[in-house]
C-alpha positions in Angstrom: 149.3 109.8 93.8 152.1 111.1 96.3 154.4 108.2 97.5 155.0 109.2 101.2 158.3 107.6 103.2 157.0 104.8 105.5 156.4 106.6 108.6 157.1 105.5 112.4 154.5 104.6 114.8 154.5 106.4 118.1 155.5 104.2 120.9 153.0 103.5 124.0 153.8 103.8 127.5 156.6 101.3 129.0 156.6 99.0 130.7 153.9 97.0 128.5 150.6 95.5 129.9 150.2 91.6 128.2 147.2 89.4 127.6 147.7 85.9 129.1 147.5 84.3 125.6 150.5 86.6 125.3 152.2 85.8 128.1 151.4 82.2 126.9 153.2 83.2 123.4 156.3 84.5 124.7 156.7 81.3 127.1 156.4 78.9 123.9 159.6 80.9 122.6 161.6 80.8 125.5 161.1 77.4 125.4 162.1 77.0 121.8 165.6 78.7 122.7 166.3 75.3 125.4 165.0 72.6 124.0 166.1 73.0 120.9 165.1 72.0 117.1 162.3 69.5 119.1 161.1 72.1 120.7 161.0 74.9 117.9 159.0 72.0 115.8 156.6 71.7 118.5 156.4 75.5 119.3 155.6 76.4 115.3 153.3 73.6 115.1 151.8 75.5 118.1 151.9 78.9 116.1 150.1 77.4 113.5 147.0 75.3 115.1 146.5 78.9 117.1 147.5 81.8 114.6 147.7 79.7 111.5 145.2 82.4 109.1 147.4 85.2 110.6 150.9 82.9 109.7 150.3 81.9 106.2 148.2 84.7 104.7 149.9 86.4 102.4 151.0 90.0 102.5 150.1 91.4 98.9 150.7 94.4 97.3 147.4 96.7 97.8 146.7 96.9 94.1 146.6 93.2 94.0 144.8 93.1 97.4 141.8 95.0 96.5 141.8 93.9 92.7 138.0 92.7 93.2 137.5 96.1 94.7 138.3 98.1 92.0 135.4 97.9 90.0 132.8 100.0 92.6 131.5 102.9 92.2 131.6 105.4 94.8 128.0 106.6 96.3 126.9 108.7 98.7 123.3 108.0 100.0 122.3 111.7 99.3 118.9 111.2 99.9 119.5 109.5 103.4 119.0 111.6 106.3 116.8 111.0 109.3 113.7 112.8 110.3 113.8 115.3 113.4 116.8 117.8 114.3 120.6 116.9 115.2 121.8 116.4 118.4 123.5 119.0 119.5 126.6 119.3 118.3 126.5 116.3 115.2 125.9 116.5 111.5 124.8 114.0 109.3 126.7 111.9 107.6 124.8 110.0 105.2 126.8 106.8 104.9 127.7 105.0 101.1 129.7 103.3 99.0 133.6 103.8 98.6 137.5 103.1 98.7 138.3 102.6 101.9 142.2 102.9 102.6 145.1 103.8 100.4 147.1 102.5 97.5 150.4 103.4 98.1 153.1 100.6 99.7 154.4 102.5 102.3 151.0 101.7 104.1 151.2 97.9 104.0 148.2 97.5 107.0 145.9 99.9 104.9 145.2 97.8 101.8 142.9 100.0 99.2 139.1 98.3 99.3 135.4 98.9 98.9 133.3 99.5 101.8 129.8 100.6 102.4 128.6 101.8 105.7 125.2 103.0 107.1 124.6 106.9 107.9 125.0 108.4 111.3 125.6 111.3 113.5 129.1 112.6 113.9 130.3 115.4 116.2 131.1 118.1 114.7 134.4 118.5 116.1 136.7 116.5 119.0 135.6 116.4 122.5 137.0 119.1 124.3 137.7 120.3 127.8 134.7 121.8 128.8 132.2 118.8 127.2 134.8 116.2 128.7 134.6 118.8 132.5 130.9 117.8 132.3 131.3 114.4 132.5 133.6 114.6 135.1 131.8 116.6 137.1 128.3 114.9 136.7 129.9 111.5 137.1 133.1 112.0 139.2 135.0 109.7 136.7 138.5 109.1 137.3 140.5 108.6 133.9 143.7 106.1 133.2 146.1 109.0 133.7 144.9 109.8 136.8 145.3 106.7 138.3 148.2 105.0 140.5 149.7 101.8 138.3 148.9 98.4 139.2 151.7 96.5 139.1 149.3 93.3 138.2 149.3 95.2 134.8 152.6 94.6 134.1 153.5 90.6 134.8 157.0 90.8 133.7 158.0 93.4 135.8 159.6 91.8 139.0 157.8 92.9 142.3 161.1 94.3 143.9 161.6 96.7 141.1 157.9 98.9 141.8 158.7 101.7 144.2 156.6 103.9 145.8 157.3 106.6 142.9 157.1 104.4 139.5 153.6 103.8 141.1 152.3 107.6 141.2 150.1 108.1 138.0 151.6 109.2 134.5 150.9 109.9 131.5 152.7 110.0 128.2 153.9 113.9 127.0 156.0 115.5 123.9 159.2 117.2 125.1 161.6 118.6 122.2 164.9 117.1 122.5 168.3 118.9 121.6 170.3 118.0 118.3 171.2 115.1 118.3 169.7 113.3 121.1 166.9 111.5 119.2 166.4 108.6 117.0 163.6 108.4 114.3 164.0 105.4 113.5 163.7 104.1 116.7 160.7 106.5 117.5 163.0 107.6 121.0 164.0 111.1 122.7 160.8 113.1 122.5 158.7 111.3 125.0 158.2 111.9 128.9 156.3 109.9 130.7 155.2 112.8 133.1 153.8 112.4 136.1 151.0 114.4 136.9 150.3 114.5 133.2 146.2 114.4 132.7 143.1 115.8 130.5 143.2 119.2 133.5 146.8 119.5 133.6 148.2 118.4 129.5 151.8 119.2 130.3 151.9 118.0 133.9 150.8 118.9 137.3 151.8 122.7 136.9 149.5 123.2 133.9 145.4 123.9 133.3 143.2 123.7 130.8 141.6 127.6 132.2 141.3 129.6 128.7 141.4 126.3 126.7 138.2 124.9 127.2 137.5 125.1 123.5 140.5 122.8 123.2 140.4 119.0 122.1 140.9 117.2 125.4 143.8 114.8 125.8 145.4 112.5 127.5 142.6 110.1 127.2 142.4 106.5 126.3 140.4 104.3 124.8 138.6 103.3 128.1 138.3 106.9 129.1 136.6 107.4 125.6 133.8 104.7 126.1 133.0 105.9 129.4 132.5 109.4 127.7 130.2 107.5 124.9 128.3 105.7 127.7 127.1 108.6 129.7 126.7 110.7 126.4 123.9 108.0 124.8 126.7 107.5 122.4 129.5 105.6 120.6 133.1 105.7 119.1 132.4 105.4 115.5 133.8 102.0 113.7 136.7 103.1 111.9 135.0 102.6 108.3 132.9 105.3 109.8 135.2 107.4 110.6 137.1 107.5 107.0 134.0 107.6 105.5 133.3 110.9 107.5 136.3 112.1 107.0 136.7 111.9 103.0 134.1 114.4 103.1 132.4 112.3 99.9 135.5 112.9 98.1 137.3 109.6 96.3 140.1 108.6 97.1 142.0 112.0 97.9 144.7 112.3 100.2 143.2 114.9 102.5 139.3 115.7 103.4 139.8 118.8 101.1 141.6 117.2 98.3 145.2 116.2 97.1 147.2 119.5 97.3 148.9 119.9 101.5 148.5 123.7 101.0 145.8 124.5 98.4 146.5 128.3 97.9 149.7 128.3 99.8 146.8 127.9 103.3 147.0 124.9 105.5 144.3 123.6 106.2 145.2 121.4 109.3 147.3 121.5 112.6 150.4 119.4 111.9 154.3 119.9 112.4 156.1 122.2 110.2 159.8 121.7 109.7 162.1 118.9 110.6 160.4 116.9 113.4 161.4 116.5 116.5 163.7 119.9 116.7 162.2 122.3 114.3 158.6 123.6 114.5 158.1 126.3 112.2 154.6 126.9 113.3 153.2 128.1 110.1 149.7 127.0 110.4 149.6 128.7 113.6 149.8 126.1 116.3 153.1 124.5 118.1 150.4 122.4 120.3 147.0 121.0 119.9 144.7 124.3 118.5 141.3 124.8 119.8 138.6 122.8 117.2 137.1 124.6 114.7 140.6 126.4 113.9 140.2 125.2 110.2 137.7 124.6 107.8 135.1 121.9 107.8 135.0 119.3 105.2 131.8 118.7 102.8 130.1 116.9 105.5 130.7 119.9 108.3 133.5 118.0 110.1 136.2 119.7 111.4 139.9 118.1 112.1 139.6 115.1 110.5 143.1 115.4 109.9 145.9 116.5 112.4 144.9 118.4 115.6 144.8 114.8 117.4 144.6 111.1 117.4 141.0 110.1 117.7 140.1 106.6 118.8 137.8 103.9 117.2 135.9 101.4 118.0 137.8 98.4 116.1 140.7 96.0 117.2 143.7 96.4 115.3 145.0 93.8 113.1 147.3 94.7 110.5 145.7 92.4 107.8 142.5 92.7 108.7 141.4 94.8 105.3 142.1 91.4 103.3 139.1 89.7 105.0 136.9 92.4 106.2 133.3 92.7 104.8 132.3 94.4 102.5 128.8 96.1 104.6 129.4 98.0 107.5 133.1 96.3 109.1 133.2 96.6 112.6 136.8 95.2 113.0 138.3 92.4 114.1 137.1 90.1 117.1 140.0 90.2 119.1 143.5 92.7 118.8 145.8 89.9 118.4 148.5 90.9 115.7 152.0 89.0 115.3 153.2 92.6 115.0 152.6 93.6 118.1 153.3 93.0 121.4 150.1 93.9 123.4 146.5 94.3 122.0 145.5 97.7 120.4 142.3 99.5 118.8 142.6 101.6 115.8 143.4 105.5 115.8 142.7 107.8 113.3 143.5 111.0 111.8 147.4 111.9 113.1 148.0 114.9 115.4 149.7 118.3 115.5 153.0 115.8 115.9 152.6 114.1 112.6 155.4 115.9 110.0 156.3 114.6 106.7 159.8 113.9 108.0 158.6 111.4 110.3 154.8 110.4 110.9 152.3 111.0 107.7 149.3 109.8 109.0 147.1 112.5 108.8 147.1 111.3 105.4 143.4 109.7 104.6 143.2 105.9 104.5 146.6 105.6 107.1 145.9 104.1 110.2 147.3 104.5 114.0 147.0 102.6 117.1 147.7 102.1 120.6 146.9 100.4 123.9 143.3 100.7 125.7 145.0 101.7 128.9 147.3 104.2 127.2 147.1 107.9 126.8 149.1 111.2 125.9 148.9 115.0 125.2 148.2 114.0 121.3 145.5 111.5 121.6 141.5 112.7 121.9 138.1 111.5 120.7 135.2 112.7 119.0 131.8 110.1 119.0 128.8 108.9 116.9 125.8 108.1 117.0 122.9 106.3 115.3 120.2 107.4 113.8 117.1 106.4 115.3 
């Protein structure tokens, strides 16, 4: 299997929104820096009466990590499908056995394991403009992006320093930097947070979505996404769901078609070509997000499972969290609390038309992504489930 360079997650929107178990986290280490070795004993005894599972449990490689997974047999329930006709705009996926994840180091929060999950409905593609317009329309929601910023999201930011113009809504857009003026190992110099920026104007207020109504819709997060699912009669699919969609009933390949990038020199996905953030080539056609249903569908009728955009999931994000999921239908964590991360964040999937091998390789099957509920930007959609009755 292709090794791939350990890739750099995308930053969220500054300033950062904490929890007040957080907040209560960073005061025990500010207190550990005055009071000294007293203090640091107390604060790690602390740590570990709190977070003690998360401290101590070992990181292991994923071969060794999913040892007592290695012995399944993948399954698809072929004979599962429910009785009447699809909702519009679903296929079936009929749920089963398999390897969940990826065994390759570079991916240390995406241990290789077995999972089995239920079937269900998928859509057929992301949620575009014109199903997301609907929604609007009939409910006359408001999303994230569109709204002014309360400062009580952001504690640590001192009341003096929020002026009438860091309040006006933003969201988070890709902006090519010149030579030289970008770090990618920082993940800094291509990112704007725009204001303006929403799902009817993707690259600020002097944009539209007229002629793109086929188009993914972006710039929508992970609250905008269950309000969507709410008035839909449906749900973000678990992320168990959404690999096992997305492999298409193939085992353990690193793309929903297979292992080759370019099987007969033809992409098959919307990603970056050339050297990321400079250089697009455009060679599978797209410099931005393409409208869905640009390439072909996996086995299971599912287009864009990889590239195109981010698509959120149900779960919390904890990076060990494949160690001690179950085995039957995981439905992530309880809680988004990671020692890796600074704020609370649910799981993403798939990679975008940003992802380049030079950088971000998460369209890869079995990688995972993640961000903030409250955050959004122009590479970061949805697509939704739903049970069979």
């Amino acid at each position: 299997m292709k090794t791939f360079k350990k890739p750099h997650q995308r930053p969220t929107p500054p300033p950062i929104a904490l929890t007040p178990r957080q907040i209560a986290l960073r005061k025990v280490y500010r207190v550990l820096t005055v009071v000294g070795g007293i203090g640091a004993f107390l604060g790690i005894a602390t740590l570990f009466t709190l977070y003690g599972r998360e401290l101590i449990t070992p990181r292991l490689s994923p071969k060794l990590a999913s040892a007592k997974d290695l012995e399944i047999e993948p399954k698809i329930n072929e004979n599962n499908r429910p009785s009447g006709d699809a909702p519009a705009g679903m296929v079936w996926v009929p749920g089963g056995l398999f390897y969940m994840g990826i065994d390759d180091a570079a991916f240390d929060d995406a241990d290789l394991h077995g999972v089995y999950v239920d079937g269900f409905w998928m859509d057929k593609t992301e949620v575009t403009n014109e199903q997301f317009a609907k929604f609007v329309d009939a409910t006359k929601y408001v999303t994230d992006a569109e709204k002014p910023v309360n400062p009580r999201d952001f504690p640590e930011v001192p009341a003096k320093e929020w002026t009438p113009e860091k309040l006006k809504p933003f969201s988070i857009v890709f902006e090519c930097p010149r030579p030289g003026e970008y770090d990618l190992a920082t993940h800094q110099g291509w990112w704007d947070a725009r204001k303006g920026a929403c799902w009817k104007h993707p690259e600020g207020p002097k944009s539209t979505i007229k002629g793109r109504e086929k188009y993914p819709v972006v710039h929508i997060s992970y609250n905008d996404a269950i309000a969507y699912c709410n008035w839909a009669k449906r749900r973000l699919p678990t992320e168990a769901e959404w690999e096992f969609a997305a492999r298409g009933g193939l085992d353990r390949k690193l793309f929903p078609w297979g292992d080759e990038p370019k099987p007969d020199g033809k992409w098959m996905c919307n990603i970056w070509q050339g050297k990321f953030p400079v250089e697009n080539t455009r060679e599978d056609g797209f410099e931005g997000a393409a409208p869905v249903g640009s390439f072909p569908p996996n086995a299971f009728g599912l287009h864009d499972m990889s590239g195109n955009v981010w698509e959120w999931c149900a779960d919390w994000y904890q990076a060990t969290y494949y160690m001690k999921s179950p085995r039957n239908n995981p439905k992530g964590p309880d809680s988004g609390f990671d020692l890796s991360e600074v704020a609370q964040k649910r799981v993403q999937r798939g990679g975008s038309f940003l992802c380049a091998d030079n950088y971000c390789v998460r369209y890869v099957l079995g990688t995972r992504g993640k961000g903030e509920i409250g955050s959004s930007a122009n590479h970061i959609g949805f697509r939704c489930v739903k049970d069979a009755k």
